[in-house]
C-alpha positions as CSV (number, residue, x, y, z in Angstrom):
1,X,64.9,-24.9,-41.0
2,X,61.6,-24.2,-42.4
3,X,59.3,-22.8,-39.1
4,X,56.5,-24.6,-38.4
5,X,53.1,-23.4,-39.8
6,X,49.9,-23.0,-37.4
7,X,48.9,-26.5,-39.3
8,X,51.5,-28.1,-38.2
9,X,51.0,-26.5,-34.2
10,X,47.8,-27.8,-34.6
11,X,48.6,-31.3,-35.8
12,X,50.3,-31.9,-33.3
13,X,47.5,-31.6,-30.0
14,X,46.3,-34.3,-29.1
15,X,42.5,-35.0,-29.5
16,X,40.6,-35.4,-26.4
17,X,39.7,-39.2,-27.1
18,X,43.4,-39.6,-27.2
19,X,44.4,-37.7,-24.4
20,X,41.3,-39.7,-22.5
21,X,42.9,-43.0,-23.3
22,X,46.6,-41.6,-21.9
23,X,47.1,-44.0,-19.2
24,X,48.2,-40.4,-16.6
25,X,44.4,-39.6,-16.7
26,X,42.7,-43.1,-15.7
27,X,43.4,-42.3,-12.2
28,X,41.5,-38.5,-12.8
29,X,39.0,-40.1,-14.7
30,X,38.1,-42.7,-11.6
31,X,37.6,-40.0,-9.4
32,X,36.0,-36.7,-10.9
33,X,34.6,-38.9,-13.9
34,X,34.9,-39.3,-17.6
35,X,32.4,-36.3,-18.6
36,X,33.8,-33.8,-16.4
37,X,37.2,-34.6,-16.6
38,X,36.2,-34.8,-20.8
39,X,34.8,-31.5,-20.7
40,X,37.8,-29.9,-18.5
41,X,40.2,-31.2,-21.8
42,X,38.2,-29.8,-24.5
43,X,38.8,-26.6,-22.4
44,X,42.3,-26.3,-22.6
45,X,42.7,-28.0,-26.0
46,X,40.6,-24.8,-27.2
47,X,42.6,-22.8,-25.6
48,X,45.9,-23.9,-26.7
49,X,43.9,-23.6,-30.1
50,X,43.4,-20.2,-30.0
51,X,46.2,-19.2,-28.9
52,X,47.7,-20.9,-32.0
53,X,45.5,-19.6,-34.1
54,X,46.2,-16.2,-32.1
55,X,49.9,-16.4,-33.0
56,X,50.5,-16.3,-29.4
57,X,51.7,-19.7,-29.0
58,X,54.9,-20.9,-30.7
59,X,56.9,-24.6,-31.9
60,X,58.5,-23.9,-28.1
61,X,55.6,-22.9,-26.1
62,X,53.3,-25.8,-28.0
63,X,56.0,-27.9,-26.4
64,X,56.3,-27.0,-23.1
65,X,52.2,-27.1,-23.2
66,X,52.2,-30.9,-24.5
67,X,54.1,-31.3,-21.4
68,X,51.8,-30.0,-18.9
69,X,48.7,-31.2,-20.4
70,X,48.1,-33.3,-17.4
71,X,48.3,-30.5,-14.7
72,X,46.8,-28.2,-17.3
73,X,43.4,-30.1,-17.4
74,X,43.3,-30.7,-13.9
75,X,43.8,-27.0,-12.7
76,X,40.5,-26.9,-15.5
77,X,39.0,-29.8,-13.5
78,X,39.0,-28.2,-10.5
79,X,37.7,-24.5,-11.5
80,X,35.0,-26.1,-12.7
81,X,33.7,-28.4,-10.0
82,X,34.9,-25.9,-7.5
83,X,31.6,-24.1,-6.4
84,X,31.0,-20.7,-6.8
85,X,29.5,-19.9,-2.9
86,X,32.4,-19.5,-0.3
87,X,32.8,-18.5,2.8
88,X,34.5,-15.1,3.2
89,X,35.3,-13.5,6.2
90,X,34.0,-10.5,6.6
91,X,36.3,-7.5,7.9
92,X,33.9,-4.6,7.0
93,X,32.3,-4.0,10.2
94,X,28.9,-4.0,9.0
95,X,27.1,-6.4,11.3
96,X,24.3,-7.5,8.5
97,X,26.5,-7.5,5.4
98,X,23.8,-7.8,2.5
99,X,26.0,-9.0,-0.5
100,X,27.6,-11.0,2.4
101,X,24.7,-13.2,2.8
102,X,23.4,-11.1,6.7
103,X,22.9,-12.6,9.3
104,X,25.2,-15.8,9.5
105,X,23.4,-18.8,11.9
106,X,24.2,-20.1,15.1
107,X,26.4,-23.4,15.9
108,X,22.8,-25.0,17.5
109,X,21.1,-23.9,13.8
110,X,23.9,-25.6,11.9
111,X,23.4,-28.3,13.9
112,X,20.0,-28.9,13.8
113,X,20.6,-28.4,9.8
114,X,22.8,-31.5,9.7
115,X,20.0,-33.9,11.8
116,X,17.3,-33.0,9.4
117,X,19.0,-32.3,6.1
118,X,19.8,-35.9,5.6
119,X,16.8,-37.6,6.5
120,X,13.1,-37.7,7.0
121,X,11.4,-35.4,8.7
122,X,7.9,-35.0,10.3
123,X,7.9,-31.2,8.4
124,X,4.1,-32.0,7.5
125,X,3.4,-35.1,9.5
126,X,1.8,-35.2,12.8
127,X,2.9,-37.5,15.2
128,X,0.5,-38.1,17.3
129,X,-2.5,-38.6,14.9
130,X,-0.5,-40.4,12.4
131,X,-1.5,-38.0,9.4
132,X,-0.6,-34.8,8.1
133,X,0.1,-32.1,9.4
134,X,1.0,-28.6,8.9
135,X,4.9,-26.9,8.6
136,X,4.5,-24.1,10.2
137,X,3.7,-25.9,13.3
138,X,7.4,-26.2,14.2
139,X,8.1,-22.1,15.0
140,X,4.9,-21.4,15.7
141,X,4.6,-22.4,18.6
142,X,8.0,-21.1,19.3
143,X,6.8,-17.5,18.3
144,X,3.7,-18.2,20.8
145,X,6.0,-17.9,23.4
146,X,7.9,-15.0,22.4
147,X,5.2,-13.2,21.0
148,X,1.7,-14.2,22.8
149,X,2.4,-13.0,26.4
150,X,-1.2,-11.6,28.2
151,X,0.4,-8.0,27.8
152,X,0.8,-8.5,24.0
153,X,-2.7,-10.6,23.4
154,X,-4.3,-7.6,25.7
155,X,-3.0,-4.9,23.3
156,X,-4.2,-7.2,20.1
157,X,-8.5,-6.3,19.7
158,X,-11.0,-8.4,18.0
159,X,-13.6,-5.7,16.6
160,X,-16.6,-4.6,17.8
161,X,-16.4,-5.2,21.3
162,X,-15.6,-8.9,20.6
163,X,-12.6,-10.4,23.4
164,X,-9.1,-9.8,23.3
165,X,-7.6,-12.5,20.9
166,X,-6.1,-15.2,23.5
167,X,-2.9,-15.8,21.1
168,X,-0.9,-14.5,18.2
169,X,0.0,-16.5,14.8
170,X,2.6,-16.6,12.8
171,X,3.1,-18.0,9.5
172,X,6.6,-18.2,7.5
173,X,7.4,-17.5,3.7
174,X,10.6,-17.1,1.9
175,X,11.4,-13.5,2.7
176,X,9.6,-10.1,4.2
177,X,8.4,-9.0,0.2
178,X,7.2,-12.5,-0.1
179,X,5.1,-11.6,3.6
180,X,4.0,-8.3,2.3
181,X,2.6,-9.6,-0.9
182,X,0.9,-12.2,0.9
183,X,-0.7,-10.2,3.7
184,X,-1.7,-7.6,1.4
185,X,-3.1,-9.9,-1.7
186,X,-5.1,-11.6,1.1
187,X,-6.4,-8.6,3.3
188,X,-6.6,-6.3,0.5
189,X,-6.8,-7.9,-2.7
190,X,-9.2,-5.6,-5.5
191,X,-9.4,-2.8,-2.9
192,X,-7.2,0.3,-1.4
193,X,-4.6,0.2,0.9
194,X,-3.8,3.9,2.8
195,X,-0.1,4.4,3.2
196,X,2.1,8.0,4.1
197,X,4.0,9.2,1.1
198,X,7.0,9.5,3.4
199,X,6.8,5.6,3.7
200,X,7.1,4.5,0.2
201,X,10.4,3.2,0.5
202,X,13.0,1.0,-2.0
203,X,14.4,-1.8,-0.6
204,X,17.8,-3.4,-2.4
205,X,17.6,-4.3,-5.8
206,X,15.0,-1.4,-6.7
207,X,12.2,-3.2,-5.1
208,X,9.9,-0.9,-4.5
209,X,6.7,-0.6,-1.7
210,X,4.4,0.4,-4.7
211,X,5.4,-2.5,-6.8
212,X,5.1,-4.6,-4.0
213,X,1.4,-3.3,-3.9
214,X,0.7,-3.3,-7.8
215,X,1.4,-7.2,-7.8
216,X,-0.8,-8.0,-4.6
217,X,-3.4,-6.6,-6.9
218,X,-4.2,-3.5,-4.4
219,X,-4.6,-0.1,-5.2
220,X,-2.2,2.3,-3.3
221,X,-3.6,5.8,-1.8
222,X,-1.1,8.1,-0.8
223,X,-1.5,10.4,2.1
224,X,0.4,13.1,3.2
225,X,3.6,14.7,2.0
226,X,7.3,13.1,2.2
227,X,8.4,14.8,5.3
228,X,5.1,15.3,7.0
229,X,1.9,13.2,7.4
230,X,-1.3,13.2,10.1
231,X,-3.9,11.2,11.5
232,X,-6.5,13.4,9.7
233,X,-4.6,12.6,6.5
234,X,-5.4,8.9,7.1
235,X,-9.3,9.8,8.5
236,X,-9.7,11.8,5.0
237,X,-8.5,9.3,3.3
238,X,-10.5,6.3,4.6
239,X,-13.8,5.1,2.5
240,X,-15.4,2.5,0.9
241,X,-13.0,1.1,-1.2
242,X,-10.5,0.7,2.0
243,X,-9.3,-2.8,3.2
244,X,-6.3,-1.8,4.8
245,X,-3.9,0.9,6.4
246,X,-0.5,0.2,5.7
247,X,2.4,1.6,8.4
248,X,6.2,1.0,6.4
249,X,9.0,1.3,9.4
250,X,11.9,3.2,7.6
251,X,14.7,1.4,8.7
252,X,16.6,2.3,5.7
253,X,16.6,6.0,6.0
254,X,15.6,8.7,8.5
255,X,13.6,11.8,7.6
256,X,14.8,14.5,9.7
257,X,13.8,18.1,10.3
258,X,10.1,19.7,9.7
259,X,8.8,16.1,10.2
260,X,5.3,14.8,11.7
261,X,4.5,11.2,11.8
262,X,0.9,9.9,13.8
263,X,1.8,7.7,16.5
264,X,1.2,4.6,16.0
265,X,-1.3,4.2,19.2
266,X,-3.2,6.8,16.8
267,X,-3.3,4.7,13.7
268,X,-4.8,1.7,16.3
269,X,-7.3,4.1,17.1
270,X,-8.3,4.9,13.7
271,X,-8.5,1.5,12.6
272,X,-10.8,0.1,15.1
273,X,-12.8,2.8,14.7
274,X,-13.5,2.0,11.4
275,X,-12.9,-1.6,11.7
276,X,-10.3,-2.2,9.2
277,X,-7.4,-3.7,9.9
278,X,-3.9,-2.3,10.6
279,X,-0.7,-4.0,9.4
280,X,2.6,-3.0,9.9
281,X,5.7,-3.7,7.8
282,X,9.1,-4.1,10.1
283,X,11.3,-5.1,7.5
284,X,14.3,-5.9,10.0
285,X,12.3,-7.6,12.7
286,X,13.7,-7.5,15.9
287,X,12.7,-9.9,19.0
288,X,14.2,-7.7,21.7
289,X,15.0,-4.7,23.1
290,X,18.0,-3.3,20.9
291,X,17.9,0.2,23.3
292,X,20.2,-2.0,25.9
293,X,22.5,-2.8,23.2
294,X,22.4,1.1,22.6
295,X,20.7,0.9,19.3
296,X,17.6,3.2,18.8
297,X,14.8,3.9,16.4
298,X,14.3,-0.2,16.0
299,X,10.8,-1.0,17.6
300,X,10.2,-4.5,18.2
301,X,7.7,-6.6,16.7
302,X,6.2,-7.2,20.2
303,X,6.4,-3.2,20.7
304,X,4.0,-2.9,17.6
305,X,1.6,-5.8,18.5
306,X,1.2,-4.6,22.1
307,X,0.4,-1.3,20.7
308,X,-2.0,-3.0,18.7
309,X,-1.1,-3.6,15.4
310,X,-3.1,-6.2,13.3
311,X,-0.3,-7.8,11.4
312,X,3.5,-7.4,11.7
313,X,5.7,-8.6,8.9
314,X,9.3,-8.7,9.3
315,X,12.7,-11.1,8.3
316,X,14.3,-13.7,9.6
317,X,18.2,-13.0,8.6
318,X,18.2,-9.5,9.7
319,X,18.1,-8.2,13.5
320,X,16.3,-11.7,14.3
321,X,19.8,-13.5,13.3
322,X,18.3,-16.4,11.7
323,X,17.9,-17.7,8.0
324,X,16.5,-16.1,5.3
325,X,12.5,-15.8,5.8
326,X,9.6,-13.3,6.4
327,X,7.0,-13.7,9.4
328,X,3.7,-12.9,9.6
329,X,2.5,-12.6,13.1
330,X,-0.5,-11.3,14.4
331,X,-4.7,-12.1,15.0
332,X,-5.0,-15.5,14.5
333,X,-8.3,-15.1,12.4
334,X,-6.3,-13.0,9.5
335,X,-3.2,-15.6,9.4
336,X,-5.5,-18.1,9.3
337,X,-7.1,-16.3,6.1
338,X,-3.1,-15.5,5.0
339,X,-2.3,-19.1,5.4
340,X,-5.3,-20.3,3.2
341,X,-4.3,-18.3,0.2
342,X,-2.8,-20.1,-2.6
343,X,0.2,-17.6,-2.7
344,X,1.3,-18.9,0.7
345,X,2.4,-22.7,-0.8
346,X,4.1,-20.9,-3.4
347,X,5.8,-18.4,-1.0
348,X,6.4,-21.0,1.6
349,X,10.3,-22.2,3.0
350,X,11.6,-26.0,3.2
351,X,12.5,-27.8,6.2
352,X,16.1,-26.1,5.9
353,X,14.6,-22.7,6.8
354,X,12.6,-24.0,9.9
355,X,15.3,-26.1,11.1
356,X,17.5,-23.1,11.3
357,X,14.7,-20.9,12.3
358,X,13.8,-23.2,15.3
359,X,17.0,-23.7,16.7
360,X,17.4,-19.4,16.8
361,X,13.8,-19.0,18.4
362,X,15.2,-21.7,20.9
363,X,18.0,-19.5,21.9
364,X,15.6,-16.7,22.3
365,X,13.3,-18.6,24.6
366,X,16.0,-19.2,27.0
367,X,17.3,-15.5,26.5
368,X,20.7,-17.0,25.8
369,X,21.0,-13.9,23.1
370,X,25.6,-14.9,22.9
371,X,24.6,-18.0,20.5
372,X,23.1,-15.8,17.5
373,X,26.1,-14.5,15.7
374,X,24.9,-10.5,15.0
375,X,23.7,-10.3,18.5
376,X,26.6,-11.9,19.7
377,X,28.8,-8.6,17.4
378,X,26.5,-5.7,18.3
379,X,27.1,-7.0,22.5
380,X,30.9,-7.2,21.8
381,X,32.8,-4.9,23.8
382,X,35.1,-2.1,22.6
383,X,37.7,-3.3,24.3
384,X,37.5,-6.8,23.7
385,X,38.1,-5.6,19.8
386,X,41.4,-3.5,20.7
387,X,43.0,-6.5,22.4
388,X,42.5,-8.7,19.7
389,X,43.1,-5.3,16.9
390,X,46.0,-4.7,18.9
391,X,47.2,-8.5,18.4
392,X,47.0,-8.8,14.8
393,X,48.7,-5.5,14.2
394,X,51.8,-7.2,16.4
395,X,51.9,-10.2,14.3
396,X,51.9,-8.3,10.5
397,X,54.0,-5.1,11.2
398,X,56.8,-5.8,9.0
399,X,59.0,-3.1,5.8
400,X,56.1,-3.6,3.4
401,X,53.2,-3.2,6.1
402,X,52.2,-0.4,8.3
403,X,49.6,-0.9,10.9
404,X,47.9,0.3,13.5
405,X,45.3,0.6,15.7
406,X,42.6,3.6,15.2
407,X,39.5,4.4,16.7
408,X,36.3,3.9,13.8
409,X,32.6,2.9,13.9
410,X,30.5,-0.4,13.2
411,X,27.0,-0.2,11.5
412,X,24.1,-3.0,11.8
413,X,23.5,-3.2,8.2
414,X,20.7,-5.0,6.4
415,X,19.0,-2.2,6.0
416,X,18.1,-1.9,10.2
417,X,19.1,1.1,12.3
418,X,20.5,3.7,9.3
419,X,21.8,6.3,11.7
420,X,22.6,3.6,14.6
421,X,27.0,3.4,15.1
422,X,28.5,1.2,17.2
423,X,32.1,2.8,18.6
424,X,34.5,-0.3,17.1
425,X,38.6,-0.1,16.9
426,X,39.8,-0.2,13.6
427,X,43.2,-1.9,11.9
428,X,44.9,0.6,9.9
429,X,46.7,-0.9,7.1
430,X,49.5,0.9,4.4
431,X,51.9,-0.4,2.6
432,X,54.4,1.3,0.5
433,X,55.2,-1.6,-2.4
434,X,51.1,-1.7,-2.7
435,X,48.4,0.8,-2.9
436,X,45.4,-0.2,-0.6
437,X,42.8,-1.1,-3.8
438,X,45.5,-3.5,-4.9
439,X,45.9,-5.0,-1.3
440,X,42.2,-5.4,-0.8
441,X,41.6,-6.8,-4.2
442,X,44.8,-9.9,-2.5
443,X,42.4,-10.3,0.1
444,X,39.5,-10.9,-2.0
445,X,41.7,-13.0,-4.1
446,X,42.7,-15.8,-1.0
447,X,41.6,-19.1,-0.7
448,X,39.7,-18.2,2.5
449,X,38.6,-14.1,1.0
450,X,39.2,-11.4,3.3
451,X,36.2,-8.5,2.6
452,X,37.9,-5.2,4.1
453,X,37.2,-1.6,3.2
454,X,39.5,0.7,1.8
455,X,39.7,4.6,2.8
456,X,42.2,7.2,2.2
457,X,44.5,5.1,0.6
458,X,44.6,2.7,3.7
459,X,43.1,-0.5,4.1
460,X,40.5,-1.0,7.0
461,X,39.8,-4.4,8.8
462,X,37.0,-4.1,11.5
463,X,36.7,-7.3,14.0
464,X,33.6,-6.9,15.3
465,X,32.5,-9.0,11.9
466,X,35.5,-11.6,12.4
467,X,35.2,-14.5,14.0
468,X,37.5,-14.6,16.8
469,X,38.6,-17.9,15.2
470,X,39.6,-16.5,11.9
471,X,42.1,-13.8,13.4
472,X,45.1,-16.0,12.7
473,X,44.0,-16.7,9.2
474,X,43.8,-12.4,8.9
475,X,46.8,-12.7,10.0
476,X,48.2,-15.4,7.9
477,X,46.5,-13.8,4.6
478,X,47.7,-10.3,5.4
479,X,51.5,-11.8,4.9
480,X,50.4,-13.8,2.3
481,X,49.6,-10.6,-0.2
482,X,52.9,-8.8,0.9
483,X,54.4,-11.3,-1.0
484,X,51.6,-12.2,-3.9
């Protein structure tokens, strides 16, 4: 028998009008509808093409493809409507997990989410008065509280001799870059701006401090060396062409050693001397103390403004452990000037963002610090983590898995805290049909992901980052890949 030529193999797919028509896809076609469900054919049509075409594909395996055309296009179907942001659950310990999307939001956030994401909202509408109104009036008045006690206002000056400013403002934007830019295209813009060398830092994605500065359209003057920089430094460098001194908290990387840094009562000093005013970038942004949750080197952004600070910029989804955002808080008069620049509309976050960020500065009002998820992780005890370590390792101890229990460390993450551990217990995993890089990749590779690290040939699952509630689905995928 003569065999059958790729024109033949090709002859005999169906087009995708006439697989449209089959009567097996009118019931895929009412539900996903006709273009998707269209486009999803011509997919696996050009496959089986080119795999024709390819040689790949013979007279037997044309048939048995013809046959399972139907489930064929719908496994297509559902890749492609499937969407590409999931929820993983994270196993790597690190509190603030950057490519993991930080800090994730409270149950009362997601809930307030949900009553305004479906409807109307009063996001610019006042109430009362019956006409507009402005966004930012939702948190701020929530930061007010936090931020705005008589000890902070009393460390916050007016210049030359004028009262202590009786509250602090704070305006939002879409992230603590976005808050930089702002604050220093509107205090600084055609001007200088004095910052230490040893503060020029890179933040992820090779964003840089500098470049930051070149598109606010300031002029950067570097004082002092990498490792070492004084108050005279700053004194020198001040003239007539300065708006603004610029303090960057490295909460990325420490300097250690032969190191000299003013403090940051000094740089007040300085300022108000010369009446210019003093901003300082946070970057993580914390609203407590984290010294009782035995992480150091993290000032507060009510530490900086009741030592006097001018402006304090600082995110929402890092130590804060809220949604994506960057504050600006600090003398009424220069948010007010901040908030009036055109590059604030353009910067600014939907109702989304201040529903979530409301509902977190709630729980922060009534000091109920359990409800924010990466508070909640860095206050977990060690050994509430080794009971529920010590559980999982029970239920997936099997021929093809070793585990155990060891003892390892947890890190904030986000960029907050670089040298700050937190003592954590670690599961321990081996198996001796799979090599640990293959293991994790079966994690990665479940309908609900498992993110775990992988060292000396051992896989690593940390708790502290797992939701209690997703121990039995660790548990359930772990058996799972033993048998992938």
């Amino acid at each position: 028998m003569k065999a059958a030529s790729k024109a033949d193999l090709f002859r005999r797919l169906p087009s995708v009008d006439e697989l449209l028509r089959s009567p097996e896809f009118t019931s895929m076609i009412a539900a996903e509808g006709h273009t998707p469900v269209a486009e999803a054919a011509r997919v696996v049509l050009a496959r089986l093409r080119g795999e024709i075409n390819s040689g790949t594909l013979d007279p037997k395996g044309v048939d048995l493809a013809l046959s399972g055309l139907h489930e064929a296009v719908e496994r297509q179907l559902r890749q492609t409507l499937a969407t590409s942001l999931r929820t993983v659950i994270n196993a790597t310990g690190v509190i603030l997990h950057t490519n993991l999307g930080r800090a994730p939001l409270s149950s009362a956030a997601l809930d307030h989410i949900r009553e305004t994401a479906g409807e109307y909202t009063n996001l610019e509408f006042d109430l009362t008065a019956g006409e507009r109104g402005k966004r930012d009036v939702h948190v701020d008045r929530l930061f007010r509280k936090l931020l705005a006690g008589d000890d902070v206002a009393a460390g916050v000056h007016a210049r030359g001799g004028e009262p202590s400013l009786p509250t602090i403002s704070t305006i939002v934007v879409n992230n603590n870059a976005a808050a930089v830019l702002l604050a220093l295209n509107t205090l600084a813009e055609g001007g200088e701006v004095i910052v230490s060398r040893g503060e020029l830092v890179e933040i992820g994605g090779s964003f840089r401090i500098p470049d930051v500065m070149t598109k606010s359209n300031v002029t950067l003057h570097e004082v002092g060396t990498t490792n070492r920089t004084r108050i005279q430094d700053y004194e020198r460098a001040i003239d007539e062409k300065t708006r603004l001194l610029l303090r960057v908290h490295r909460s990325n990387f420490e300097i250690t050693g032969f190191t000299e840094q003013p403090d940051l009562t000094d740089l007040v000093e300085l300022t108000h001397k010369h009446r210019l005013p003093l901003m300082e970038d946070l970057g993580s942004g914390a609203l407590i103390d984290l010294r009782t949750l035995g992480i150091a080197g993290e000032p507060s952004v009510i530490d900086s403004l009741r030592a006097g600070v001018d402006v304090v910029s600082y995110s929402g989804d890092k130590l804060l452990g809220g949604p994506q955002a960057g504050m600006l808080s600090g003398r009424t008069d220069l948010v007010a000037r901040m908030r009036s620049n055109s590059l604030f509309r353009a910067l600014r976050v939907d109702k989304l963002t201040y529903a979530a960020l409301e509902a977190t500065l709630l729980a922060y009002v009534k000091h109920d610090y359990d409800v924010i998820p990466a508070l909640r992780m860095m206050r977990i005890s060690i050994e509430e983590i080794e009971r529920r370590a010590e559980k999982v390792v029970a239920q997936i101890r099997s021929h093809k898995l070793t585990a155990e229990v060891i003892g390892g460390e947890s890190v904030i993450g986000g960029g907050a805290a670089p040298s700050t551990t937190l003592p954590t217990r670690l599961i321990a995993i081996s198996s001796p049909e799979i090599s640990a890089n293959e293991l994790a990749a079966r994690l990665r590779a479940a309908d609900l992901p498992v993110i775990a690290r992988v060292e000396d040939d051992r896989v690593l699952l940390d708790l502290r980052t797992v939701f209690p509630e997703h121990d039995e689905q660790v548990v359930e995928t772990l058996r799972a890949a033993t048998q992938a």
